[in-house]
C-alpha positions in Angstrom: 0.0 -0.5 -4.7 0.0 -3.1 -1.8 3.0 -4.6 -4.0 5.2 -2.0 -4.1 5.2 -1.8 -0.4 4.8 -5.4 1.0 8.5 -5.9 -1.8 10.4 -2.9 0.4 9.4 -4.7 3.3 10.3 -8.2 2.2 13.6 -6.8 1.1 14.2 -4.8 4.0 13.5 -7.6 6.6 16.0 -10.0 4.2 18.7 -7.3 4.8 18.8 -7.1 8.7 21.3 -9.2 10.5 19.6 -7.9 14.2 19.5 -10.3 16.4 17.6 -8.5 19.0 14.3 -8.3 16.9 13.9 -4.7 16.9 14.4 -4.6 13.0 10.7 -5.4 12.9 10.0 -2.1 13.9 12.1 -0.7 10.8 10.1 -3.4 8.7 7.1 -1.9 10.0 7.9 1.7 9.4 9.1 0.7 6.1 5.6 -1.1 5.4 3.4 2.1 6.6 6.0 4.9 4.9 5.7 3.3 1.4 2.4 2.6 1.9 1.3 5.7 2.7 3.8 7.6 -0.4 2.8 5.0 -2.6 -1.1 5.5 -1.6 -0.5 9.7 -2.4 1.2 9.0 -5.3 -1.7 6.8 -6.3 -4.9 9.4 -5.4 -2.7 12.2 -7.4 -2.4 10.6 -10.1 -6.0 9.4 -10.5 -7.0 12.7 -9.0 -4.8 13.9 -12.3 -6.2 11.8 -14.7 -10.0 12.4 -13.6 -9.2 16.0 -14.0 -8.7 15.7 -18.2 -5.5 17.0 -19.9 -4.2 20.3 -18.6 
């Protein structure tokens, strides 16, 4: 899970050209929004899978 994330982050920060240093705030907010979708993707699918076939 932490994977998934901490690559979007890598890949965002290799993309800015800012000079001012605010992109680490996007790089952060990249970090925490993929975190978090990837983390409710995560608990619904094992939520899913605990519950048996439908």
């Amino acid at each position: 899970m932490f994977g998934t994330s901490a690559g979007l982050a890598v890949a965002f920060f290799d993309w800015s050209d800012d000079s001012t240093g605010l992109f680490m705030v996007g790089v952060t907010l990249v970090l925490l929004g993929s975190l978090a979708a990837t983390g409710t993707v995560a608990a619904a699918l094992r939520h899913r899978s605990e519950s048996g076939p439908a």
